[in-house]
C-alpha positions as CSV (number, residue, x, y, z in Angstrom):
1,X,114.1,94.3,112.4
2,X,114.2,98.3,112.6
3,X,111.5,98.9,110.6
4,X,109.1,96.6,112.6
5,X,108.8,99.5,115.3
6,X,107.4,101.9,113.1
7,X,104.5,99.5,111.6
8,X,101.8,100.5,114.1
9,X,102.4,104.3,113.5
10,X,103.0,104.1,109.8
11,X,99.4,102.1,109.5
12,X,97.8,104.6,111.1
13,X,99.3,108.0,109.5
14,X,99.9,106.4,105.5
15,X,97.4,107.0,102.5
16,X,97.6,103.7,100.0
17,X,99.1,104.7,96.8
18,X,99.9,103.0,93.7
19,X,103.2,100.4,94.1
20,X,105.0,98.1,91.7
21,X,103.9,94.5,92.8
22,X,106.7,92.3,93.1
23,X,106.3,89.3,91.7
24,X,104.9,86.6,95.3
25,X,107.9,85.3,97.0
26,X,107.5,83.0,100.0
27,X,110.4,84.2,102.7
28,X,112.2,81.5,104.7
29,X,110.5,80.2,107.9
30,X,112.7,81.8,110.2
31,X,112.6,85.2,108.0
32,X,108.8,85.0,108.3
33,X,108.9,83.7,112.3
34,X,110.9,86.9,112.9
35,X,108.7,89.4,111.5
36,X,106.1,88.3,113.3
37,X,107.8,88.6,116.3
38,X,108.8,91.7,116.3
39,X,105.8,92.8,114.4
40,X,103.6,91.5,117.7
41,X,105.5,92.9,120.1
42,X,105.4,96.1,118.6
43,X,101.6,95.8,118.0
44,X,101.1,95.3,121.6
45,X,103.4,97.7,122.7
46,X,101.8,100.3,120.4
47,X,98.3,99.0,121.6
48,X,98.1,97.0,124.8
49,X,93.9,96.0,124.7
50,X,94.4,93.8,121.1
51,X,93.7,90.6,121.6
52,X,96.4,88.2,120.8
53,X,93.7,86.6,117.7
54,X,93.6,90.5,116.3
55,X,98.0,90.3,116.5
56,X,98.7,87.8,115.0
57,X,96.1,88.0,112.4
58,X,97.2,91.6,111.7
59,X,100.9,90.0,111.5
60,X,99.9,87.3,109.3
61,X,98.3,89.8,106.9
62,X,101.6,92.5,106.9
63,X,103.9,89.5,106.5
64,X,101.7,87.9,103.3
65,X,101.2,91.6,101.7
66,X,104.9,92.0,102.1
67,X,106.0,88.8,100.2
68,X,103.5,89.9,97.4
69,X,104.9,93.1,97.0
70,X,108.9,93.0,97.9
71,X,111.1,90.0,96.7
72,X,113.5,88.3,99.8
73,X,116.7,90.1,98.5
74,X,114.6,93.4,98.9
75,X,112.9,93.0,102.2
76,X,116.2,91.7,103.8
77,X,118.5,94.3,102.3
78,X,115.6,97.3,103.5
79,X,116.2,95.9,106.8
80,X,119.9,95.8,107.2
81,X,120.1,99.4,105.5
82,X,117.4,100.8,107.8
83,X,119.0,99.3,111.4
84,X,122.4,100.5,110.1
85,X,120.5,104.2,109.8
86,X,122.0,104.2,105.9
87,X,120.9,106.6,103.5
88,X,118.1,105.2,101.4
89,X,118.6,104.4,98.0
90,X,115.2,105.4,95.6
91,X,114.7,101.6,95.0
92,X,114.5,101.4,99.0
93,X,112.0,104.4,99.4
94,X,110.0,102.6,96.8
95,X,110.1,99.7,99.1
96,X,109.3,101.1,102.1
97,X,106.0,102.6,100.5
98,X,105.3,99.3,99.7
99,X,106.3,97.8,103.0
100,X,103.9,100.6,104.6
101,X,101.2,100.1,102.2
102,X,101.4,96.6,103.2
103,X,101.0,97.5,106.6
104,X,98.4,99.9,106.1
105,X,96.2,97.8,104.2
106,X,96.4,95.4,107.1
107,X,95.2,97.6,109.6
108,X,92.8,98.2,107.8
109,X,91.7,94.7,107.5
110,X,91.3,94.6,111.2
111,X,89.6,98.1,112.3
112,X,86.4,96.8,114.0
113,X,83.9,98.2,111.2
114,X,81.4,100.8,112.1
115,X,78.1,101.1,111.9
116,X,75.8,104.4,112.6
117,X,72.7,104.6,113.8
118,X,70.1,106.8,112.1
């Protein structure tokens, strides 16, 4: 999955904007096995000190945001245009905002929170 390599960098750089919500879709096992997969190995790539608990939760979270906000037919068609280095169609570049929102918003879910001190 092409797109999987950019997750870490995309979380990091993209503001949350407002996206159509698909309507929730629950991808096939082996769909859903593969993205995390991929989306791990990137994480750790991208950032070698995560625990393993902190991966896969972070995958979990990008692979349930995805399936709320991009329907199978979607998610698997972005993928096979994106590793084929197509052209994007404006329906995909409205899925990939909500694929990166996704992302984002998972991120965020796991950045330690911070506290100051006075």
């Amino acid at each position: 999955m092409k797109f999987l390599s950019m997750m870490p960098l995309v979380a990091m750089s993209l503001v949350l904007g407002n996206t159509a919500i698909a309507q929730a879709e629950t991808y096939p096992p082996k769909v859903v096995s593969d993205f995390k997969d991929a989306c791990a190995a990137s994480a750790k790539q991208s950032a070698p000190s995560l625990s393993a608990t902190v991966v896969d939760s972070y995958c979990q979270c990008a692979i349930d945001q995805i399936q709320t906000r991009l329907t199978l037919d979607d998610f698997v068609g972005l993928d096979k245009s994106l590793s084929a280095g197509e052209k994007l169609t404006d329906a995909q570049a409205v899925n990939v905002k909500a694929l990166n929102d996704s992302v984002e918003f998972c991120a965020k879910q796991q950045a330690p929170a911070k506290t100051t001190t006075p």
